[in-house]
N, C-alpha and C positions, 0 to 999 in steps of 0.2 A: 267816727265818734270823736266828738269833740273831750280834750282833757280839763279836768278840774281848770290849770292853770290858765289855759287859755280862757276858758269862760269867764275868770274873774279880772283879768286883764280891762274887760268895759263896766266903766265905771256907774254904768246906769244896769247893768247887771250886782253889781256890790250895792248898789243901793238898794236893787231887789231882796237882796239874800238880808242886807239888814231889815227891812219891815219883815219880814219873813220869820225873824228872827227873835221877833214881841209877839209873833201868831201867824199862825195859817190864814192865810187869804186868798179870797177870791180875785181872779185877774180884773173885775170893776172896781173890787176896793184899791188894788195894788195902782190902779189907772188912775183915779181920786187921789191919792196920795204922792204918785211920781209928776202927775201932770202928764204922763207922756201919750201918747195915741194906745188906742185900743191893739194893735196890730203891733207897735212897735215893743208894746209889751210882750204880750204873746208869743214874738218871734224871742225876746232876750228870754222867756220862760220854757222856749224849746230849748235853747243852748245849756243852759243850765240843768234840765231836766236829762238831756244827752251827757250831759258830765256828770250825772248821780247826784248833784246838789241838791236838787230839790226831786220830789215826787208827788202827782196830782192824785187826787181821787174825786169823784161825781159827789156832788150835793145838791140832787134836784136836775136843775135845767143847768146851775152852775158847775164850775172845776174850782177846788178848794188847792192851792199850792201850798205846801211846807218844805221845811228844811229838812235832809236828810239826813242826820248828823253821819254816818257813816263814807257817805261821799267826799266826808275831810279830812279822812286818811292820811291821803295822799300828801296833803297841803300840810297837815300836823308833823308828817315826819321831814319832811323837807323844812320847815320852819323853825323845830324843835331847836337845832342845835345854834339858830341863832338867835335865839330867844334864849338861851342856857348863855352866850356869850353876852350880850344885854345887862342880863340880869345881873352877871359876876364884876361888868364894869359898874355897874349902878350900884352892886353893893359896895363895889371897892372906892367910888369916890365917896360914897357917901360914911368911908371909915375914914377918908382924910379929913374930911368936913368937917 
């Protein structure tokens, strides 16, 4: 099983997770939109799908993919504290300014 961090590491998987992210889509919309081949979709939507990012379900003949909010756990707690550090410089020059 692949980990969250790994899966976000390719960059044409983050761009998955952002359309992803305005709405559940089907891997033809996601193909229209990426420009990228049918297959080389589908393989970046297993990887992500193995790291809980996202998760499919049947509509018709289609797979509908969405985001898992839950599969960003991982990524949230790891990032938190440097997002807290960020922020505390950002407020602090913007008290010099």
């Amino acid at each position: 099983m692949v980990s969250a961090f790994e899966a976000i590491v390719e960059p044409s998987r983050r761009q998955l997770l952002d359309l992803l992210l305005r709405a559940p889509s089907s891997v033809g919309d996601l193909v229209a939109a990426t420009g990228m081949s049918q297959p080389s979709t589908s393989r970046h939507l297993r990887v992500l799908r193995e790291a809980d990012l996202v998760a499919s379900r049947p509509a018709g003949r289609q797979r509908i993919y969405e985001i898992r909010p839950e599969g960003f756990a991982a990524l949230a707690r790891w990032l938190t504290p440097y997002v807290v550090l960020w922020q505390g410089e950002r407020d602090a020059a913007a008290g010099r300014g």
